[in-house]
C-alpha positions as semicolon CSV with decimal commas, in nm:
position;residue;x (nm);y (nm);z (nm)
1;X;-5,752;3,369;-4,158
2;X;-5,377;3,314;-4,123
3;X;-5,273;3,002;-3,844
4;X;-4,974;3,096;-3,709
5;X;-4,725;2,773;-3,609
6;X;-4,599;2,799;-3,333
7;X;-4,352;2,500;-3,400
8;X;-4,127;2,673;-3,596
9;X;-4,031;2,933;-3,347
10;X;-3,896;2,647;-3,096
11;X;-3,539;2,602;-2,998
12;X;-3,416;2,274;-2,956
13;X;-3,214;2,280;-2,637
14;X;-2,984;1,984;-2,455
15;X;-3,097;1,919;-2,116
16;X;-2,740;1,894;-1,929
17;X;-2,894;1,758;-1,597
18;X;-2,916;1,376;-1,692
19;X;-2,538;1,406;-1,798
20;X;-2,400;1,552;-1,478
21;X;-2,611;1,281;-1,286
22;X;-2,493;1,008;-1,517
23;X;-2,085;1,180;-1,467
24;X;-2,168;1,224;-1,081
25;X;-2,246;0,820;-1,059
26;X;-1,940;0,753;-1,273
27;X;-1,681;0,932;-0,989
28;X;-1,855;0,803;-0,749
29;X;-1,767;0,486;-0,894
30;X;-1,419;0,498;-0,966
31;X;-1,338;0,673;-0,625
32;X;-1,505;0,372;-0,432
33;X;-1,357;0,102;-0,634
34;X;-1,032;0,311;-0,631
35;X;-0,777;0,100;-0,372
36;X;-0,569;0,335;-0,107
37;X;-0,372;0,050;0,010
38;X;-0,006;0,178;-0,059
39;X;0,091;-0,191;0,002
40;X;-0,104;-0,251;-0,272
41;X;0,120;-0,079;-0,513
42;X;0,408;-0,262;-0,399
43;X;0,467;-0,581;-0,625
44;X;0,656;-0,806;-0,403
45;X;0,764;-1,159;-0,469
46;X;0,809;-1,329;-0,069
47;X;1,047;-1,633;-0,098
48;X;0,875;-1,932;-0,007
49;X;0,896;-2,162;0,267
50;X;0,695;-2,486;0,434
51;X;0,315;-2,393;0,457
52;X;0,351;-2,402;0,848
53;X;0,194;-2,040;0,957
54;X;0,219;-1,837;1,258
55;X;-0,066;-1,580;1,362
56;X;0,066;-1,267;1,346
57;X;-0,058;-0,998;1,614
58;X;-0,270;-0,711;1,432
59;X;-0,047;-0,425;1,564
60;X;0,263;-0,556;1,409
61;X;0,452;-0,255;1,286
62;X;0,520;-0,357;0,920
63;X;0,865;-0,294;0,716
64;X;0,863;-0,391;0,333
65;X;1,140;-0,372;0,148
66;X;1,116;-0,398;-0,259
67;X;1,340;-0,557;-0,520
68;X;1,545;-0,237;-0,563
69;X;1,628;-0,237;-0,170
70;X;1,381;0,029;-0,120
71;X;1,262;0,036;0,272
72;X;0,899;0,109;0,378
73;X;0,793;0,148;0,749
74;X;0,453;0,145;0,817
75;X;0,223;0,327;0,506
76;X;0,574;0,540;0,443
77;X;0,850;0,543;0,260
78;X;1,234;0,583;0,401
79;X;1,406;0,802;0,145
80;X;1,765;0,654;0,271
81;X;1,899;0,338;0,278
82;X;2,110;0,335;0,564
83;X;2,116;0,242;0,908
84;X;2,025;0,536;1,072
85;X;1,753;0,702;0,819
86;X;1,562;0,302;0,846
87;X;1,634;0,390;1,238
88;X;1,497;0,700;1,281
89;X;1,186;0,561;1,114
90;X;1,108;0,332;1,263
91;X;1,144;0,526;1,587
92;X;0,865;0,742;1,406
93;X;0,650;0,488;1,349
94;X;0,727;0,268;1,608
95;X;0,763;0,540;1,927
96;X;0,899;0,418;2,257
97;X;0,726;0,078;2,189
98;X;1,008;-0,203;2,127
99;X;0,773;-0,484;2,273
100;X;0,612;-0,506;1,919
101;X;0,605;-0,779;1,722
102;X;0,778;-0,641;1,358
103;X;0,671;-0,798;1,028
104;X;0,954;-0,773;0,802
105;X;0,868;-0,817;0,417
106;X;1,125;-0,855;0,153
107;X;1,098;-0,919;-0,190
108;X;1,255;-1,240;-0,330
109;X;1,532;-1,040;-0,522
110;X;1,611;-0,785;-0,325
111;X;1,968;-0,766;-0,213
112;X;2,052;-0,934;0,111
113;X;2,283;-0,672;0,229
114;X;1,903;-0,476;0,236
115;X;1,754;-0,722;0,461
116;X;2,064;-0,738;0,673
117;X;2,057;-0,389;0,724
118;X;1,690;-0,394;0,828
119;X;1,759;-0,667;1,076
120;X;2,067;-0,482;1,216
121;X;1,869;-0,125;1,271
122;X;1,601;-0,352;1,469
123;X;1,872;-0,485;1,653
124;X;2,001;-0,167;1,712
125;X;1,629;-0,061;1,864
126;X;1,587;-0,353;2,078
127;X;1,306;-0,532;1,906
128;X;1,269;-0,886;2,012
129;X;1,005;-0,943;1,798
130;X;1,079;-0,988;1,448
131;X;0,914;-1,216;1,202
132;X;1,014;-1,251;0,839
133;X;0,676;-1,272;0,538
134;X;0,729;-1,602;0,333
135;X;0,483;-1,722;0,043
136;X;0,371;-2,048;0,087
137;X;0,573;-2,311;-0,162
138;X;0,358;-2,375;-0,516
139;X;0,195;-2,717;-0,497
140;X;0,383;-3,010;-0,669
């Protein structure tokens, strides 16, 4: 009487579910701990001043500018530098509001003619309300 094993006729095969579950958790991951803060991405250096603070209101309409003179108004970015493209932003962003407090942030080495211009298309709009982002000064 011949046995007959049945152990050589088996296929080895890769079970793919554990690996999609263990990829699945891994984008989940990243996409959590992923930042969409386009501040975030900006590397400004604030020049520093006394360590006296001011609250600032929470719906202050926010204009950064970076080291290259680049402007930002709110989460976008201007694509001119002049006067009137940094204006017609901020009437975007702003709308017929001009009562709102406006928190300006330059970089340290950005040009002043940059900041200048910022301040003088504010002006220009009739906001009264404009504060300028300082670091505090390093400890001695």
């Amino acid at each position: 009487m011949r046995i007959r094993d049945d152990r050589a006729h088996d296929e080895p095969e890769i079970n793919l579910v554990p690996l999609i579950d263990v990829i699945l958790v891994l984008i989940i991951f990243f996409v959590i701990t992923t930042t969409f803060d386009a501040r975030s991405t900006l590397q400004l250096q604030l020049p520093s001043a006394s360590q006296q603070q001011t609250g600032t209101p929470p719906k202050a309409l926010s204009v950064l500018i970076n080291a290259e003179g680049r402007y930002f108004v709110g989460d976008s970015e201007v694509l001119h530098t002049d006067v009137d493209a940094l204006k017609r932003a901020l009437v975007q962003a702003a709308g017929k509001d001009r009562g709102q407090s406006v928190l300006l942030r330059a970089d340290g080495r950005t040009p002043h003619q940059a900041v200048v211009t910022a301040l003088d298309a504010l002006a220009q709009l009739n906001f009264k309300r404009v504060s300028i982002a300082t670091a505090p000064e390093p400890a001695k």
